[in-house]
TORBAGU-436713 format. One record per residue (C-alpha): x, y, z; residue in three letters. Coordinates in steps of 0.5 Angstrom, whole numbers, plus 500, padded with zeros to 3 digits. Example, Ala and Ser with C-alpha at 12.3 -4.5 7.8 and 13.67 -1.06 7.14 Angstrom:
BEGIN
525491516ALA/527498514SER/
END
This chain:
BEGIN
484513518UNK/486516512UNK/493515513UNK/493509516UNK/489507509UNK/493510505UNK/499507507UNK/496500508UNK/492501502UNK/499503498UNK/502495500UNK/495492498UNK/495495491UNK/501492489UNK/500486493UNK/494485489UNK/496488482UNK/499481480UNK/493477482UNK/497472486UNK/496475494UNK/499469498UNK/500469506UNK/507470505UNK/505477503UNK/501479510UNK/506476514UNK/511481510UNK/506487511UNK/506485519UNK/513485519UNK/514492516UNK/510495520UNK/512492527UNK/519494525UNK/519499521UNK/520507524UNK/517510518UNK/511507520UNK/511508528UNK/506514528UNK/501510525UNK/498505530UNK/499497530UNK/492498531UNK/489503526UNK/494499520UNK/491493521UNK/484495522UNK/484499515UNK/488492513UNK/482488515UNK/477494512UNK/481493506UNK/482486504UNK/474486504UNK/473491500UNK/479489495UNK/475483495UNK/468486493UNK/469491489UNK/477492486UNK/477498482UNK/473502487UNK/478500493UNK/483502488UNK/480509487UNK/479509494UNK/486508497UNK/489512491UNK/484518493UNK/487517501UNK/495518498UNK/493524494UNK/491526501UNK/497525504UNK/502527498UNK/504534501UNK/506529508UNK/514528508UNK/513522513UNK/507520511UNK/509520503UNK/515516506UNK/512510510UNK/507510503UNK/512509499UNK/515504505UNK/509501505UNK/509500497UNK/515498496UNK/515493502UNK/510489497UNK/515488492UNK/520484497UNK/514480499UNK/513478492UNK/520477491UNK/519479484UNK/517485480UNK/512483476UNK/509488470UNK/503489473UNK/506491481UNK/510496476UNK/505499473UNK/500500482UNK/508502483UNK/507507478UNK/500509480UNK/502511487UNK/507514485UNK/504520481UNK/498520486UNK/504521491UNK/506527485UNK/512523484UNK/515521477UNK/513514474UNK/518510476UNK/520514481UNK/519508487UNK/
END
């Protein structure tokens, strides 16, 4: 499950930095994974559970979701693939948007470090 929350947990962090999740981002997120190869060792079925799992604890408590998707992507940084479908997952959020605001740069950047990449790097 840990995987599976920090790739979708990596798509939730930017979707949400900027305060403004619409619907279209969800479909966008569906979308990745269903035809994304990078993201056909995870199963539909776990991505979406840790989706669900994740959008309520977003909801109720940000900051501890944030550090709880952060501590699952620090778990899965020395997992090329895994790394990979995070940072797949992370910039999928961004082309969801449309736009990269300040505030996406900025989850973008946190991913990337607990990734163990260079800010910017994403």
């Amino acid at each position: 499950m840990d995987a599976a929350i920090a790739v979708t947990g990596a798509f939730l962090l930017v979707a949400f930095s900027d305060g403004l999740y619409a619907p279209s981002e969800e479909r966008r997120f569906l979308s990745t994974i269903a035809n994304d190869p990078a993201l056909k060792m995870l199963s539909t079925g776990a991505l979406e559970d840790a989706y669900n799992l994740l959008i309520a604890e977003i909801e109720a408590d940000y900051d501890q979701a944030c550090a709880r998707i952060l501590d699952c992507i620090r778990a899965v940084r020395g997992d090329r693939v895994l790394a990979a479908a995070v940072t797949l997952a992370a910039r999928g959020a961004t082309v969801a948007d449309e736009r990269i605001a300040p505030q996406e740069e900025l989850a973008l950047n946190r991913i990337a470090e607990a990734l163990g990449l260079e800010k910017g790097s994403l």
